[in-house]
C-alpha positions as CSV (number, residue, x, y, z in Angstrom):
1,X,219.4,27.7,-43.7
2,X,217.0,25.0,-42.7
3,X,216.4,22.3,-45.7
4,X,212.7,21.4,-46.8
5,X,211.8,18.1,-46.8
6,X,208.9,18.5,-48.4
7,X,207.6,17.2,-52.1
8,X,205.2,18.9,-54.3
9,X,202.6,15.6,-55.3
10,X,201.2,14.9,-58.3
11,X,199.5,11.9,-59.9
12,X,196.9,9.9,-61.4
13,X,193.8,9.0,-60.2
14,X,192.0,6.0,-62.2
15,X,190.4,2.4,-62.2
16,X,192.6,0.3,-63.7
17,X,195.8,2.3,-63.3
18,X,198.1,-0.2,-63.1
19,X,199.1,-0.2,-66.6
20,X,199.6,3.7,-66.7
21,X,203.2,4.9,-67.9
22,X,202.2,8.7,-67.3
23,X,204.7,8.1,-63.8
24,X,207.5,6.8,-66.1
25,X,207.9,10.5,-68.4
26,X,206.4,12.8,-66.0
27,X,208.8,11.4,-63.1
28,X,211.7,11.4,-65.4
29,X,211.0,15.1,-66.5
30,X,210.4,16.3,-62.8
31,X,213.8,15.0,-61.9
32,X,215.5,15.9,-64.9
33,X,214.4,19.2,-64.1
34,X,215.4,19.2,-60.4
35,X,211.9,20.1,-59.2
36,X,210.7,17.9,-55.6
37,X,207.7,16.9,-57.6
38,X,206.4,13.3,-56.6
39,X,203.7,11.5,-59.4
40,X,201.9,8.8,-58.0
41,X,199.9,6.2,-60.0
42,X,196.4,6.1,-57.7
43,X,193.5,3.5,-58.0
44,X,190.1,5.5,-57.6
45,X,187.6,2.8,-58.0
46,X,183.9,3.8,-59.3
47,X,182.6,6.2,-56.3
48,X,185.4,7.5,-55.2
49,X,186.5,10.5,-56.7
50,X,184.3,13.1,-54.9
51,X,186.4,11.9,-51.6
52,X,189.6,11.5,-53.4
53,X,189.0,15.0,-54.9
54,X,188.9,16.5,-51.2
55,X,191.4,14.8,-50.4
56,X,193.7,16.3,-53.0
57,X,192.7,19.6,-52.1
58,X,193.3,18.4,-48.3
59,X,196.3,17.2,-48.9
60,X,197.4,20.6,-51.4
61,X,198.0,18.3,-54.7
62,X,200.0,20.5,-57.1
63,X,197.8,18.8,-59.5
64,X,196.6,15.4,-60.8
65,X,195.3,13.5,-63.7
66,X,192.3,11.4,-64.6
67,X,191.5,8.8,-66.2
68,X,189.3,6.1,-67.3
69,X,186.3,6.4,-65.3
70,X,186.3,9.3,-64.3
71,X,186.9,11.9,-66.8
72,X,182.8,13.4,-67.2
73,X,182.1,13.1,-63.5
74,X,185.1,15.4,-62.4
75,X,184.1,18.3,-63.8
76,X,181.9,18.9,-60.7
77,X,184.3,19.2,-58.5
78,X,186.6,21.5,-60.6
79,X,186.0,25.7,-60.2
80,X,187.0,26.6,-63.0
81,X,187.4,24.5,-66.3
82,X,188.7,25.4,-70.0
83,X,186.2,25.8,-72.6
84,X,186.9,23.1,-74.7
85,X,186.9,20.9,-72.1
86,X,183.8,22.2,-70.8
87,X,182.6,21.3,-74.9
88,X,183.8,18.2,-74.7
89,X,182.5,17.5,-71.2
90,X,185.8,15.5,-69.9
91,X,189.1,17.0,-68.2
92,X,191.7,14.5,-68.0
93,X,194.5,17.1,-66.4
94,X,193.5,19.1,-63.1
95,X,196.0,22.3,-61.7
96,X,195.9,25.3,-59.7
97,X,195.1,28.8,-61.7
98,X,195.0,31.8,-59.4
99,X,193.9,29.8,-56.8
100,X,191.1,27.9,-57.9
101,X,191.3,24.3,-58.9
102,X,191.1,24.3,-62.5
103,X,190.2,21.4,-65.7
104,X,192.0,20.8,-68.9
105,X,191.6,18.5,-71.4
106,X,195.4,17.4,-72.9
107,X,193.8,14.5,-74.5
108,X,193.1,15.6,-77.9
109,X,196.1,18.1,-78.2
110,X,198.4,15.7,-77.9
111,X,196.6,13.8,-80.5
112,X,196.9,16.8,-82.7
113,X,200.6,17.6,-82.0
114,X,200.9,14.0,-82.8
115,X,199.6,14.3,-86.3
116,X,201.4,18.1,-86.8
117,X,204.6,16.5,-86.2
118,X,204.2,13.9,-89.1
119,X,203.3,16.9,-91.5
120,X,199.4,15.5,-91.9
121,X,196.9,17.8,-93.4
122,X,193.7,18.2,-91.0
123,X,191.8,20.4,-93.4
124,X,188.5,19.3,-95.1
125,X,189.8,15.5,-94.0
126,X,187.2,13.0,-92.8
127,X,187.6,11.2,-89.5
128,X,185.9,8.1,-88.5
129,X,186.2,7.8,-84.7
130,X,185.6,4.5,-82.9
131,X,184.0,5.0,-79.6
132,X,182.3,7.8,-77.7
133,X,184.0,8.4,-74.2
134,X,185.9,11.1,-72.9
135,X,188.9,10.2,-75.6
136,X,186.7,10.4,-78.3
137,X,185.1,13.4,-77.3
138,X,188.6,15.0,-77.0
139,X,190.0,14.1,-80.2
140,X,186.8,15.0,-81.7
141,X,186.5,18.4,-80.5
142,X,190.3,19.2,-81.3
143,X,190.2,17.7,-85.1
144,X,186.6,20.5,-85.5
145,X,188.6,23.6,-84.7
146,X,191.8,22.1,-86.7
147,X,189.6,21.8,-89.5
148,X,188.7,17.8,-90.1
149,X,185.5,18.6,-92.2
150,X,183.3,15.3,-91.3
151,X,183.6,13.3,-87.7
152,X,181.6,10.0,-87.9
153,X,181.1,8.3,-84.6
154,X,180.9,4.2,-84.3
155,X,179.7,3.6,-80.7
156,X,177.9,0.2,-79.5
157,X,175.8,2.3,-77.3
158,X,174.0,4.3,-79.6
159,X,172.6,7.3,-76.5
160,X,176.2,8.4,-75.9
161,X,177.2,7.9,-79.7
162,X,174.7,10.2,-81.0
163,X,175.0,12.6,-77.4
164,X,178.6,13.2,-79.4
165,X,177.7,14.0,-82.7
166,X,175.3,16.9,-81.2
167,X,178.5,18.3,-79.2
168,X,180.0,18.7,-82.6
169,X,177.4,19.6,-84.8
170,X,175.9,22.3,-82.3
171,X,179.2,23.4,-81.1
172,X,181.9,22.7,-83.6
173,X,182.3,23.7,-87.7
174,X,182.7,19.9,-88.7
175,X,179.7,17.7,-89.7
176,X,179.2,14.7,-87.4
177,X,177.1,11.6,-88.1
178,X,176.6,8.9,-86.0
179,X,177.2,5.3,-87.4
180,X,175.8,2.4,-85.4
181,X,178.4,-0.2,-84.4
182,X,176.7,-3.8,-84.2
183,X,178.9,-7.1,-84.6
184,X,181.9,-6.3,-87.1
185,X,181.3,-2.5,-89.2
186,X,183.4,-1.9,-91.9
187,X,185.3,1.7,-92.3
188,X,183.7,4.3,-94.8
189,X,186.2,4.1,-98.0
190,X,186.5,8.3,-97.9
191,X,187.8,8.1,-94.7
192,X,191.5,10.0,-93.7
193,X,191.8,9.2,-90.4
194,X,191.0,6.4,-88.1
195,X,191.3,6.6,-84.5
196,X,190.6,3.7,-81.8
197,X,189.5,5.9,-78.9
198,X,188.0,2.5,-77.4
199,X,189.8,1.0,-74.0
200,X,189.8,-2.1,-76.6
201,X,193.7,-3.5,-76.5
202,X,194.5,-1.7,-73.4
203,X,194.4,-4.7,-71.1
204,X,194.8,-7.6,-73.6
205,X,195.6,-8.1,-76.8
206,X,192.2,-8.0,-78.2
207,X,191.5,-5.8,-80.9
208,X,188.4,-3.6,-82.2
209,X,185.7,-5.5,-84.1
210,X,185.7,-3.9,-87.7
211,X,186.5,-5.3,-90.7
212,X,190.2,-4.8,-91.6
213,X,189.7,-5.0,-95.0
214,X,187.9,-2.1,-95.2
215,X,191.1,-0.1,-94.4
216,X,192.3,1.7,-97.8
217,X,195.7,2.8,-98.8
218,X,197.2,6.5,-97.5
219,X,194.4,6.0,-94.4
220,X,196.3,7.0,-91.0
221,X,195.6,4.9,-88.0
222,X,196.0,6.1,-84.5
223,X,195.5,4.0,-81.3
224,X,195.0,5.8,-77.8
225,X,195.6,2.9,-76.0
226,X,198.7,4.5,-74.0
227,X,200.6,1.5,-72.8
228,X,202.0,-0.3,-75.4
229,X,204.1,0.8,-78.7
230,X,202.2,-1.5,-80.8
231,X,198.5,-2.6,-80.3
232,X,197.0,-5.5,-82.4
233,X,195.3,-2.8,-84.1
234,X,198.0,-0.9,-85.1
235,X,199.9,-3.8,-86.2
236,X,197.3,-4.7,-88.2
237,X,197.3,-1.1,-90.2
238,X,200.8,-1.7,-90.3
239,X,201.3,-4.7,-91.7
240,X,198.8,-3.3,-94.7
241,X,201.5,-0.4,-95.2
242,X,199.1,2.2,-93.7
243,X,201.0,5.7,-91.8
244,X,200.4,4.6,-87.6
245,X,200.4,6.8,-84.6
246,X,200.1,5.2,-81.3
247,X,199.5,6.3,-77.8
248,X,202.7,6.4,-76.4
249,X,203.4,9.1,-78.8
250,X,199.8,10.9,-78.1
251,X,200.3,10.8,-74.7
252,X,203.6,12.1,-74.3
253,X,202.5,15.3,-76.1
254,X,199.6,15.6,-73.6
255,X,202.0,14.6,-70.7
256,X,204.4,17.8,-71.6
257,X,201.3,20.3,-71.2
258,X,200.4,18.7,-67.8
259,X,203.5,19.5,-66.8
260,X,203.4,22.9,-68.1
261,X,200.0,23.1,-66.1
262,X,201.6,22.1,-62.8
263,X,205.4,24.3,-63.1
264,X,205.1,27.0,-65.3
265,X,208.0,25.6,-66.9
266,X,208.4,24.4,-71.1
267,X,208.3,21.0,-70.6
268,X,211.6,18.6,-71.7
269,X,210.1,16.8,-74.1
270,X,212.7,14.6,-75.5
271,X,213.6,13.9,-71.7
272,X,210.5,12.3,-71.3
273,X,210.5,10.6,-75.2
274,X,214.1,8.6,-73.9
275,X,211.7,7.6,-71.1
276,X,209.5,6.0,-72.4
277,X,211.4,4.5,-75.4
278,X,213.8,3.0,-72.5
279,X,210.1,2.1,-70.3
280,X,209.0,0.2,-73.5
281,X,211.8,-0.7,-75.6
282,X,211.1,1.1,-78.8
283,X,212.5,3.5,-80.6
284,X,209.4,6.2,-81.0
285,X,209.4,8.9,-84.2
């Protein structure tokens, strides 16, 4: 019998990338699982996707990722994509499905799981989102057909603030309103949920601009930011005694569907969880 040599590839393709840990769980759980799958962490700068797209199909990609900026503009490409992603207008997880090339959106699941594992109540909650790209969009969409009863939007740029209330308005059970964000805004006092879906934090320390003491006791505060256990903004919540969820956590929920996606197989969850944990140095809920 003749051995194969050859890998399955999967990946990332993004702009930055560098700080991208999706290799770290999604690696761990291909090898754990004894599958020749290869993820590689791929800058696409600005421009590039439509030839980096062919070139995954060239190349017979098992599947790949996206990420920041690409998430809206690669839905052209796709031949088939999910409804809610097609609702939310971002895929953010790409695979083969009966031989077309196919768009998810893991994004805002893994949000959700994220939240079902801590036991919180979605129903009739309010939400008060900051930002209004493809994370927000996500998380938005998911937290309407979970039940969250009002979604309000704080966005800088008030055209694709308020083009995401209308997605879930028109589309969705759940009440949007759109809240402009100029300077510091402070965070409505019926609000359940809070949820930085800004790339704020993710390559410095930085922090949204809202006023902190605006945030109310039994509030839960989520971060997106997926490369670091502990943003300023959730050590902020923190340190006020508020319930945190941060996007280590978030994203390896969505990283187990993606792999799902590309093998057909239930994903090893906690596999990729001692991953990460090792990766970062924490010790994740």
């Amino acid at each position: 019998m003749v051995k194969s040599y050859q890998k399955q590839w999967v990946g990332v393709f993004g702009d930055p990338v560098d700080d991208n840990p999706t290799v770290v769980m999604e690696q761990a759980a291909f090898d754990h699982a004894g599958i020749p799958m290869e993820y590689l962490t791929i800058q696409v700068k600005k421009g590039g996707l439509k030839a980096a797209m062919e070139g995954m199909r060239a190349m017979n990609f098992t599947g790949i990722n996206i990420t920041m900026p690409h998430k809206g503009e690669v839905l052209q490409y796709l031949d088939e994509i999910s409804e809610n992603a097609r609702t939310m207008g971002a895929v953010n997880t790409v695979y083969w499905k009966d031989g077309k090339l196919a768009g998810e959106n893991t994004d805002g699941k893994g949000f959700l799981k994220s939240l079902q594992d801590a036991d919180v109540e979605l129903k009739g909650k309010h939400a008060f989102i900051l930002g209004a790209g493809g994370a927000a969009r996500a998380i938005a969409v998911e937290m309407a057909g979970a039940g969250v009863s009002v979604i309000r939007i704080a966005n800088r740029n008030e055209a694709n603030g308020q083009a995401l209330v209308k997605i879930i308005n028109e589309k969705t059970s759940a009440e949007a309103v759109f809240v402009p964000w100029s300077g510091s805004i402070s965070v409505p006092g019926d609000t359940d949920i809070l949820v930085n879906a800004t790339p704020v934090g993710f390559t410095d320390e930085s922090r949204p601009d809202i006023n902190y003491d605006s945030l109310r006791e039994g509030m839960e505060v989520c971060d997106v930011i997926p490369n670091k256990a502990w943003t300023p903004f959730l050590q902020e919540a923190k340190e006020r005694g508020l319930h945190t969820f941060n996007g280590l956590q978030m994203l390896i929920n969505q990283g187990a569907v993606a792999y799902e996606l590309w093998t057909g197989k239930p994903a090893p969850v906690e596999v990729m969880r001692r991953a990460m944990e090792e990766e970062y140095g924490v010790k994740l809920p």
